[in-house]
PAKE-472216 format. One record per residue (C-alpha): x, y, z; residue number from 1; residue in one letter. Coordinates in steps of 0.02 Angstrom, whole numbers, plus 32768, in hexadecimal, padded with zeros to 4 digits. Layout:
BEGIN
X:X; Y:Y; Z:Z; i:NUM; aa:A
...
! end
This chain:
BEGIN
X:2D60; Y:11DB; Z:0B28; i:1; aa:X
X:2D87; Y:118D; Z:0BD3; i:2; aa:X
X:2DF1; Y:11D5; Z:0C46; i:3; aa:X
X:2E9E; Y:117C; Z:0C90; i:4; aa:X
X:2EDE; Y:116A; Z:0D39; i:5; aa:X
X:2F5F; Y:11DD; Z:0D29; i:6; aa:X
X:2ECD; Y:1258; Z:0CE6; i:7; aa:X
X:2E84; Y:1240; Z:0D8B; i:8; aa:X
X:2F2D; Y:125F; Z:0DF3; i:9; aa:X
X:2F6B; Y:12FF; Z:0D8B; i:10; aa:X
X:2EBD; Y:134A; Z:0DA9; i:11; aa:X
X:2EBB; Y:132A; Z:0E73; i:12; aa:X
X:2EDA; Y:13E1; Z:0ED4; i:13; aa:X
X:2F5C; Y:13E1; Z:0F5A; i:14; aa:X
X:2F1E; Y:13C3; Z:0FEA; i:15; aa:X
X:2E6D; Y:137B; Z:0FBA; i:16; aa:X
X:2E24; Y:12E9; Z:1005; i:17; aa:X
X:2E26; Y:1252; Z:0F99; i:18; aa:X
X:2DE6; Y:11B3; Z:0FB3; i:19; aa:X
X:2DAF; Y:1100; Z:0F73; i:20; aa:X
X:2D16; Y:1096; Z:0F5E; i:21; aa:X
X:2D66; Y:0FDB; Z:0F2D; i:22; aa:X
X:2CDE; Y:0F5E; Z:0ED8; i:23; aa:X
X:2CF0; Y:0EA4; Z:0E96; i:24; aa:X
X:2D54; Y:0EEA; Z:0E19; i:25; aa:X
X:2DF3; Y:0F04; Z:0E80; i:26; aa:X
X:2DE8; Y:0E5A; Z:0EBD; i:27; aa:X
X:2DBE; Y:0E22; Z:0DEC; i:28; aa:X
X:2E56; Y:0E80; Z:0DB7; i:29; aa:X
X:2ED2; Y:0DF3; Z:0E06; i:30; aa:X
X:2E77; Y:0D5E; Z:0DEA; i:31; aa:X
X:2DD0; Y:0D69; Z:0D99; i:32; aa:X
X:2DCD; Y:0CB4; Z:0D94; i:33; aa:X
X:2DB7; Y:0CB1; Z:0E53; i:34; aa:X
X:2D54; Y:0D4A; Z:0E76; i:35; aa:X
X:2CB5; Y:0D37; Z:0E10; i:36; aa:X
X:2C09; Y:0CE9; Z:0E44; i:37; aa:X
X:2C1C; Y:0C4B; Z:0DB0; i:38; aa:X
X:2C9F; Y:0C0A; Z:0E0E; i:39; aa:X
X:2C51; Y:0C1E; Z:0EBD; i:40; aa:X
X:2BA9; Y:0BCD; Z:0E7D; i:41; aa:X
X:2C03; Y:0B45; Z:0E32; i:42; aa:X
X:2C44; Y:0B3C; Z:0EE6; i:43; aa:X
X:2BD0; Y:0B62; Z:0F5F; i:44; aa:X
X:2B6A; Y:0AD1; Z:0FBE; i:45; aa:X
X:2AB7; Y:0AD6; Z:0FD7; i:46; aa:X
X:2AAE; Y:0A40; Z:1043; i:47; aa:X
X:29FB; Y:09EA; Z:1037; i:48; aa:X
X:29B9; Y:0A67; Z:0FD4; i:49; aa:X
X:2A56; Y:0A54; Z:0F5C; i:50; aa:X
X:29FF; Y:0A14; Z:0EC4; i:51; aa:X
X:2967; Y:0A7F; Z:0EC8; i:52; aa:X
X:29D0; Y:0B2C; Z:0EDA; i:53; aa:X
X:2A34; Y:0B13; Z:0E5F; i:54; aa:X
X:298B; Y:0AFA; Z:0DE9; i:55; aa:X
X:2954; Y:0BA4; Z:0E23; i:56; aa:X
X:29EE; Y:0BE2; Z:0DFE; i:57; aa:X
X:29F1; Y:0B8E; Z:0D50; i:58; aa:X
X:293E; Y:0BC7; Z:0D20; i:59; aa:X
X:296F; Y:0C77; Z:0D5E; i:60; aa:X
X:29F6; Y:0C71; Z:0CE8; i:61; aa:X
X:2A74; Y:0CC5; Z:0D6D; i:62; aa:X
X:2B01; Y:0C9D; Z:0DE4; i:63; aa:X
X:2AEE; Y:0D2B; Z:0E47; i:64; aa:X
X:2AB6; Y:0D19; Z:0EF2; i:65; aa:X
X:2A6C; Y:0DA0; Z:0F14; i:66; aa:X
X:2A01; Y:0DB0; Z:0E95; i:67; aa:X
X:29C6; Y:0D0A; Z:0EB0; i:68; aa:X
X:298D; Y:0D22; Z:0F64; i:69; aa:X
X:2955; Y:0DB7; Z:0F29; i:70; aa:X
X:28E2; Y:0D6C; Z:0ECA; i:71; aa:X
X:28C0; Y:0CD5; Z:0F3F; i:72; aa:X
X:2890; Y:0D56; Z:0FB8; i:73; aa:X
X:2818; Y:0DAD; Z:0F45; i:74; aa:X
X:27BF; Y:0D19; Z:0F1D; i:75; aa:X
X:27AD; Y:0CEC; Z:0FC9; i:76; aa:X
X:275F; Y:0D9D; Z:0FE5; i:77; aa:X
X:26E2; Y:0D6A; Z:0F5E; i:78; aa:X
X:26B2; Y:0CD3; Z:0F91; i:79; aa:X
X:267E; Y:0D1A; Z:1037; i:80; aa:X
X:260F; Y:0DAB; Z:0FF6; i:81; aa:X
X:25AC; Y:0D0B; Z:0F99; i:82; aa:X
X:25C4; Y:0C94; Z:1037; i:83; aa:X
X:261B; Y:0CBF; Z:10E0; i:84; aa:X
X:2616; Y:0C10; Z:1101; i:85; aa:X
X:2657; Y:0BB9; Z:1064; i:86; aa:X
X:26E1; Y:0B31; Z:109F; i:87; aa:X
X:274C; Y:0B84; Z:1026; i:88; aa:X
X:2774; Y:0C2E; Z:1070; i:89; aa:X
X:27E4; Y:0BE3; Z:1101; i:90; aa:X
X:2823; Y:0B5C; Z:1077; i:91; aa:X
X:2862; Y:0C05; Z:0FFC; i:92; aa:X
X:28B4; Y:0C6B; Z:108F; i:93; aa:X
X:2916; Y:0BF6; Z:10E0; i:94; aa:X
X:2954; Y:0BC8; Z:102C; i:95; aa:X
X:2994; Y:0C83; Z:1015; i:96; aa:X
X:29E0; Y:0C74; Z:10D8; i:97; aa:X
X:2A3A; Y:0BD6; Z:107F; i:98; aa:X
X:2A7A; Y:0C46; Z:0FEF; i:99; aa:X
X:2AE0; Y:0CB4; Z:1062; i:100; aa:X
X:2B34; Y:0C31; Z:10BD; i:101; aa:X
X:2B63; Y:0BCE; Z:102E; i:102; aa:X
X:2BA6; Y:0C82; Z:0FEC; i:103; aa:X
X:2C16; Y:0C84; Z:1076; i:104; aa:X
X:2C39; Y:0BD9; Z:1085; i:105; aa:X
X:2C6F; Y:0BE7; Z:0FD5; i:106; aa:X
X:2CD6; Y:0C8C; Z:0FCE; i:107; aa:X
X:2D37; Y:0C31; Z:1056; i:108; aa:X
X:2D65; Y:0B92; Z:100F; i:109; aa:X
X:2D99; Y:0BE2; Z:0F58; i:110; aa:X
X:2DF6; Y:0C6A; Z:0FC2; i:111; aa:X
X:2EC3; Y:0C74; Z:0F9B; i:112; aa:X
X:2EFF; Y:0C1C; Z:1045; i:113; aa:X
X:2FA3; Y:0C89; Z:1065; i:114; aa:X
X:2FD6; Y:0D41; Z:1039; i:115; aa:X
X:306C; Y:0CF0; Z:0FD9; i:116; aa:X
X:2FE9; Y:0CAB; Z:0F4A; i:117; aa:X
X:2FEB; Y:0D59; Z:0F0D; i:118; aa:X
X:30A1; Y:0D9E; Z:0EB2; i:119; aa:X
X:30F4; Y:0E18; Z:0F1E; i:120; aa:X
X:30FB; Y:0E98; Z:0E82; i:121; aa:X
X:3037; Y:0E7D; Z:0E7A; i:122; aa:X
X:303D; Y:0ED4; Z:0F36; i:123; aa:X
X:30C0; Y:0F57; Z:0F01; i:124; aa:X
X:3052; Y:0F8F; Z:0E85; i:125; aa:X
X:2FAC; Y:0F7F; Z:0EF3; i:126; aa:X
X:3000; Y:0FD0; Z:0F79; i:127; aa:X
X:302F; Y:1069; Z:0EFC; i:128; aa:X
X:2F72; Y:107A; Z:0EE0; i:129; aa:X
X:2F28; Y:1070; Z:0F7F; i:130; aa:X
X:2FBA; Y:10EA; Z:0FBD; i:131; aa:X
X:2F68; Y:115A; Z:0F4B; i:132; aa:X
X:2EC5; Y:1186; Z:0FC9; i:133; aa:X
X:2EA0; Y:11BD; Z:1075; i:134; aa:X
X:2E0F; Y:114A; Z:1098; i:135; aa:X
X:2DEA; Y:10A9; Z:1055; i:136; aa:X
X:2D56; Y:1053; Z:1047; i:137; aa:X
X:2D27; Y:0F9D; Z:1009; i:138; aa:X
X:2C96; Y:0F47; Z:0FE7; i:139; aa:X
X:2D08; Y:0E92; Z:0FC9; i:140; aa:X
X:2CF4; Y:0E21; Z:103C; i:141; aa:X
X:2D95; Y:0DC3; Z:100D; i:142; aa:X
X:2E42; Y:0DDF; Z:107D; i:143; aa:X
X:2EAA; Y:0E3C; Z:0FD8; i:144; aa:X
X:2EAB; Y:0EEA; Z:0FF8; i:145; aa:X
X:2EBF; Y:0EB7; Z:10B2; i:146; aa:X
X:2F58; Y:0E65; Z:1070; i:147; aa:X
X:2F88; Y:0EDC; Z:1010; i:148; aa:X
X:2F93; Y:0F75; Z:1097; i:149; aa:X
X:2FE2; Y:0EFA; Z:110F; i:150; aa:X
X:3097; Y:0ECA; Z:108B; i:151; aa:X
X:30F6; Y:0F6B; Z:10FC; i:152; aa:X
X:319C; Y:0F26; Z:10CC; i:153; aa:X
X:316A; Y:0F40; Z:1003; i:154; aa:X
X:316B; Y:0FE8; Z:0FAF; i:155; aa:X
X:3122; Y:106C; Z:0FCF; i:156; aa:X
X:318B; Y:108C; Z:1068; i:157; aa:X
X:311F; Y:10DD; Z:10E5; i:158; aa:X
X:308D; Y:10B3; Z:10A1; i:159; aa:X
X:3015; Y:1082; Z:1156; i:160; aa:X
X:2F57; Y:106A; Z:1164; i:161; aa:X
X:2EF2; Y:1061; Z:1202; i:162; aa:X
X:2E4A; Y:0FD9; Z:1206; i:163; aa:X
X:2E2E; Y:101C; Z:129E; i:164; aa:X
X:2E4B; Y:0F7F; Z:12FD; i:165; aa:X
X:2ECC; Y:0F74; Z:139A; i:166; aa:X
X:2ED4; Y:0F0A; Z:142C; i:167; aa:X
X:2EA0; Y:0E5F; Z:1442; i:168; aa:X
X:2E80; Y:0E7E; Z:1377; i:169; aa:X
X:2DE3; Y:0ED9; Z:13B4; i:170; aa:X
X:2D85; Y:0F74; Z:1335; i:171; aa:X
X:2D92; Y:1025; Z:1392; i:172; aa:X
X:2D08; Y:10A6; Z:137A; i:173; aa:X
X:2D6F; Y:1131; Z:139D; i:174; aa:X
X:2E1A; Y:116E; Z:13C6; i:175; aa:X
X:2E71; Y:1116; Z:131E; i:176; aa:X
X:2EA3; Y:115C; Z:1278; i:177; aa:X
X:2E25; Y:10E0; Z:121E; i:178; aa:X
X:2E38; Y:10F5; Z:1158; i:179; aa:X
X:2DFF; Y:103B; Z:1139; i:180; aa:X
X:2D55; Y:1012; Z:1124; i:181; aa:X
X:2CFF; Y:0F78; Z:110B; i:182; aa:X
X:2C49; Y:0FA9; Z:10CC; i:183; aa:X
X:2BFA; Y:0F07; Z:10B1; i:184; aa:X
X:2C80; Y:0E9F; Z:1130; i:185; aa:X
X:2D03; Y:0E2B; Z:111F; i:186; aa:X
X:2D35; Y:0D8B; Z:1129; i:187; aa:X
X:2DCB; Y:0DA5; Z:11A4; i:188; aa:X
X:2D2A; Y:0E03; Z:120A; i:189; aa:X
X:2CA7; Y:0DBD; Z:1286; i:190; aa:X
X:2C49; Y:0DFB; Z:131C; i:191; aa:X
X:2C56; Y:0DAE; Z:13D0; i:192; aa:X
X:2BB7; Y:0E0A; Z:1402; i:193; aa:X
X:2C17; Y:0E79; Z:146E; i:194; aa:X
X:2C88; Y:0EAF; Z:13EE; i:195; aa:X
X:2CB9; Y:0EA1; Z:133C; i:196; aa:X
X:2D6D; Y:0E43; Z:131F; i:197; aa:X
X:2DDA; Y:0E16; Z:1298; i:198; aa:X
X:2E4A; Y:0D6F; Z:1279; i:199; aa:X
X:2F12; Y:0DAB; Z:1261; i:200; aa:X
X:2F9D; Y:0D23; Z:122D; i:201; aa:X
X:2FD8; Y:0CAE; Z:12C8; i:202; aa:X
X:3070; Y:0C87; Z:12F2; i:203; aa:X
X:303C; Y:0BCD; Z:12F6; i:204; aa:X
X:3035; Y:0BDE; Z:1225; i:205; aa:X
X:2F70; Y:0BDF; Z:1235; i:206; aa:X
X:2F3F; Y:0C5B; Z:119F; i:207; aa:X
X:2EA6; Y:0CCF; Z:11A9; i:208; aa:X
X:2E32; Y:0C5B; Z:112C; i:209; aa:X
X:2E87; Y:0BCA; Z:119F; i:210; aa:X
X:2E16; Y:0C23; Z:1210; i:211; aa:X
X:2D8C; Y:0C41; Z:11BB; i:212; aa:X
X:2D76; Y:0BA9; Z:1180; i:213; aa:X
X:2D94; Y:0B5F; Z:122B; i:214; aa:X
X:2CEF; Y:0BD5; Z:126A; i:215; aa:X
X:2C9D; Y:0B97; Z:11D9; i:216; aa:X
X:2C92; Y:0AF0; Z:120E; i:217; aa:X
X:2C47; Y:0B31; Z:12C1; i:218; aa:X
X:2BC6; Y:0B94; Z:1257; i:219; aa:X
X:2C23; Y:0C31; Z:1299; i:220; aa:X
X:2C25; Y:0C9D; Z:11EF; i:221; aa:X
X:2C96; Y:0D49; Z:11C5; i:222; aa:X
X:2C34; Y:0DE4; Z:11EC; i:223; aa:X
X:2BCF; Y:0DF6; Z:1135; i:224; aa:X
X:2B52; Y:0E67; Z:10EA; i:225; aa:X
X:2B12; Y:0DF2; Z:1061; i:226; aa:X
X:2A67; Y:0E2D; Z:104D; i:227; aa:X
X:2A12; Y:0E27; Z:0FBA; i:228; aa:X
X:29B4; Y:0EE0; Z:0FA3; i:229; aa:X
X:2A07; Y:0F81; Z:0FCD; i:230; aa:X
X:298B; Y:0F97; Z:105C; i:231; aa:X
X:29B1; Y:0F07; Z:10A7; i:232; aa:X
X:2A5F; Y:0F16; Z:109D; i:233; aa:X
X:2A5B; Y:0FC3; Z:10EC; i:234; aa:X
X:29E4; Y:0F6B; Z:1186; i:235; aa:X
X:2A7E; Y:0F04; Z:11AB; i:236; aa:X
X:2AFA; Y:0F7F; Z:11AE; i:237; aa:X
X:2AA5; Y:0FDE; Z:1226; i:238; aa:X
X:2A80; Y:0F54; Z:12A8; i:239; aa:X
X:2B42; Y:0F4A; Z:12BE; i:240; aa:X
X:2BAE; Y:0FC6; Z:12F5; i:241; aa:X
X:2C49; Y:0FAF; Z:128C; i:242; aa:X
X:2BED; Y:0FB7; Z:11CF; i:243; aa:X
X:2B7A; Y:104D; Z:1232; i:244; aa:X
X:2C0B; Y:10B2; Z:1248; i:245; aa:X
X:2C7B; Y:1082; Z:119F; i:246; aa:X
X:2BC4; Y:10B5; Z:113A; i:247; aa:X
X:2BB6; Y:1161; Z:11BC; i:248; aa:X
X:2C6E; Y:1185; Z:1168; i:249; aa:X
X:2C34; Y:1175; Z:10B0; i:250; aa:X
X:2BBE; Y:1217; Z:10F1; i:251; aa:X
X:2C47; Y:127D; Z:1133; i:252; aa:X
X:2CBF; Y:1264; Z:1087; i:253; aa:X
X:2D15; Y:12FA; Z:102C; i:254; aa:X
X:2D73; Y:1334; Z:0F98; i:255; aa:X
X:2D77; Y:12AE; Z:0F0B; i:256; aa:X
X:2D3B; Y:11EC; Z:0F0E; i:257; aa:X
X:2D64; Y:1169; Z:0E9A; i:258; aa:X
X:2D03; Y:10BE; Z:0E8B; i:259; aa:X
X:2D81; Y:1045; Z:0E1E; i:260; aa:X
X:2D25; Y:0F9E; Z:0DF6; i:261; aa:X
X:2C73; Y:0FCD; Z:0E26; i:262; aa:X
X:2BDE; Y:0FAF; Z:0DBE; i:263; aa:X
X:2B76; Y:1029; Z:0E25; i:264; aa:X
X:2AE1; Y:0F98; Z:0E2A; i:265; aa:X
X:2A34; Y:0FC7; Z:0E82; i:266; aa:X
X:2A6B; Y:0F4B; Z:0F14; i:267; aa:X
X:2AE3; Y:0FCD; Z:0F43; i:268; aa:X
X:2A6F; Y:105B; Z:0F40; i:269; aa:X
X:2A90; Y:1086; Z:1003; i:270; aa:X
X:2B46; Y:10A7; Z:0FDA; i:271; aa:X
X:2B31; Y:112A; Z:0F4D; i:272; aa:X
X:2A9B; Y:1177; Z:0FAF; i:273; aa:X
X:2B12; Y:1184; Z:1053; i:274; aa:X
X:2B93; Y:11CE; Z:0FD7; i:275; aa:X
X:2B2A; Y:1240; Z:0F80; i:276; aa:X
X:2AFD; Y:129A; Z:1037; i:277; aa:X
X:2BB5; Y:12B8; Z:103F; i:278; aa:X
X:2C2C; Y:134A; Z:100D; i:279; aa:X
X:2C78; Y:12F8; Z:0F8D; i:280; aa:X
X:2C76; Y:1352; Z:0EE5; i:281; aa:X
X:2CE9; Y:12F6; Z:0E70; i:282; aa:X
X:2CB7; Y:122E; Z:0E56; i:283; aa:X
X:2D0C; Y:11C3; Z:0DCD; i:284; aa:X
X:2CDD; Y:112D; Z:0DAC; i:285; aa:X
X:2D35; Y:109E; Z:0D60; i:286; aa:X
X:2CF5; Y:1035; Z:0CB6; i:287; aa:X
X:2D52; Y:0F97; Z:0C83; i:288; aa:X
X:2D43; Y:0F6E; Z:0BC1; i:289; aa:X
X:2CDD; Y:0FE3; Z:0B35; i:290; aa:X
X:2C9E; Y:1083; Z:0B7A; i:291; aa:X
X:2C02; Y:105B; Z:0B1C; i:292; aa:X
X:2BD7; Y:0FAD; Z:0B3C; i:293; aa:X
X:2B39; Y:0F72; Z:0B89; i:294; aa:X
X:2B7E; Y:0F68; Z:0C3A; i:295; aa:X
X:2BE7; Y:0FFC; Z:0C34; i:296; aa:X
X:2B4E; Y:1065; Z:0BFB; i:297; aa:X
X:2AEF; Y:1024; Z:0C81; i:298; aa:X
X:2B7D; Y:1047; Z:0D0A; i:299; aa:X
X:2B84; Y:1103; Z:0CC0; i:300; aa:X
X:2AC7; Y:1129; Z:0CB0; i:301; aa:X
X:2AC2; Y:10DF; Z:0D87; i:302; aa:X
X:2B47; Y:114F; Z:0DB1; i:303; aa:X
X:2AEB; Y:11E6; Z:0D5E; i:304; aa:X
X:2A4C; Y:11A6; Z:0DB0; i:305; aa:X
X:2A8F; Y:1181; Z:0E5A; i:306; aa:X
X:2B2C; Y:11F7; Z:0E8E; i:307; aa:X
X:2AF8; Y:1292; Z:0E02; i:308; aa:X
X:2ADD; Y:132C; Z:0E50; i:309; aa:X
X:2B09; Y:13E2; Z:0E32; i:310; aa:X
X:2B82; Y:13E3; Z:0EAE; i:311; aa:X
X:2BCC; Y:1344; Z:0E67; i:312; aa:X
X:2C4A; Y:131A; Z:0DB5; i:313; aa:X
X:2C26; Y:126C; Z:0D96; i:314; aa:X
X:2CA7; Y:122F; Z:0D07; i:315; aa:X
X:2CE5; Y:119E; Z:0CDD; i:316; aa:X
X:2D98; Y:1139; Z:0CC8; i:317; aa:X
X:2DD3; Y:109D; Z:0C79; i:318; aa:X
X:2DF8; Y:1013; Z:0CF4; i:319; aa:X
X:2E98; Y:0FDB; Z:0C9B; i:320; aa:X
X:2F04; Y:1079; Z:0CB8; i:321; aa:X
X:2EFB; Y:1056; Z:0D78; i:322; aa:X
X:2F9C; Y:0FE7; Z:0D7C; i:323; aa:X
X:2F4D; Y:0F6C; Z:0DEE; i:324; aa:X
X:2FAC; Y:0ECD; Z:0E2A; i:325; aa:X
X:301C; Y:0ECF; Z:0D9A; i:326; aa:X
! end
């Protein structure tokens, strides 16, 4: 039988550390009509090569993008063991480099414009979960947990988070209280080259996706780690020093961890690995819908695979006991 939030919260010890891993599901559990890879397909633009993607995509029955560079990328690696010359190689790469920026082209036009699209009780509640942990982690790329944490004049009173950003809305290394980390990026994120930035709300009315989009149209995209393969992903993080140091922070964790709306895929496989070299020793981990369906088996048997050790309980919760933007 699963476990319930409260479960969870009765069992924490004074004093422990306790913190959050936050996957699509979080963003899912308000609008799952938004926040799903269907929908972004069904938006995304492939430009010339419109027609033809969406074919691949078709005859890979999928609409996830990652697994269909993934397996663009493959093929291309195929095709040059046979012929490192065949026209085709260049052709299948710069089709997967076309995948990620219709990804983010796409997250950003189906993104809620203003913080007021979502019901102030929805942040109440959100904000009584997240007040819940110490650190925070995300691997969303959407602005509602950064929405969320920033509603101070809703309940919880008190409740304050540091990004670790400050002046001239610029990301600090050191000497913050940082508890907010963006593994994968942001869409309110980007990098200047000297340093990594975020968009706020100005007093002009101009939102953050105003922004983004905006950028978007100057081919200047939101810091992203859209990679297809957990090794790849895990090569971007570390050529910039913002996801370096939020992954570095997964290593140092403590106490108890839970991962609400994760799947615990392969293509995250740098994550669990950088939390299984932590001190953490207590991990639950969030199922939405029968313990024993197909997915749900497959989510438990990863977590046992990639996070079980003997200095580690994995167990497991159910996903609708977190009261979570109701």
């Amino acid at each position: 039988m699963l476990l319930n939030f409260d479960d969870i919260k009765n069992s924490i010890i004074e004093g422990d550390a306790i913190s959050v891993l936050l996957g699509n599901g979080f963003s899912q559990s308000w609008n799952a009509g938004i926040f799903n890879y269907k929908n972004l397909f069904e938006r995304a633009d492939f430009g010339a090569r419109h027609e033809a993607i969406k074919n691949i995509f078709s005859k890979l029955n999928t609409f996830d993008f990652e697994s269909a560079m993934e397996k663009m990328l493959a093929t291309a690696s195929i095709l040059e063991e046979y012929d490192p010359t065949h026209v085709l190689i260049p052709q299948i790469r710069d089709d997967a480099e076309r995948l990620k920026e219709a990804l983010i082209t796409a997250i950003a036009t189906t993104h809620p414009s203003r913080p007021s699209e979502v019901a102030r009780d929805g942040y109440r509640s959100c904000r009584e979960f997240l007040q819940f942990f110490d650190e925070i982690y995300t691997v969303n790329y959407d602005l509602l947990m950064y929405w969320a944490r920033n509603q101070n004049e809703l309940e919880p009173e008190g409740f304050r988070s540091d990004d670790g950003f400050r002046v001239e809305q610029k990301w600090r290394s050191h000497g913050t209280n940082q508890n907010i980390f963006f593994l994968h990026g942001a869409l309110h994120l980007f990098d200047t080259k000297i340093s990594v930035k975020k968009h706020v709300y100005k007093t002009d009315g101009e939102t953050i996706i105003d922004q983004v989009r905006n950028n978007l149209r100057e081919n200047k995209f939101p810091l992203f780690v859209s990679e297809p393969s957990s090794t790849q992903k895990e090569a971007k993080i570390l050529h910039n020093q913002y996801l370096t140091f939020c992954f570095e922070q997964l290593g140092m964790l403590t106490g108890t961890l839970i991962i609400y709306g994760h799947s615990l895929d392969a293509s995250d496989k740098h994550i669990f690995d950088r939390i299984k070299s932590s001190r953490v020793n207590n991990i639950y981990v969030s199922l939405f819908g029968p313990e024993n369906s197909e997915e749900n088996l497959r989510t438990q048997a990863n977590a046992r695979t990639y996070l079980g050790k003997p200095t580690i309980s994995v167990k497991f919760f159910d996903a609708t006991t977190v009261p979570l933007w109701k």
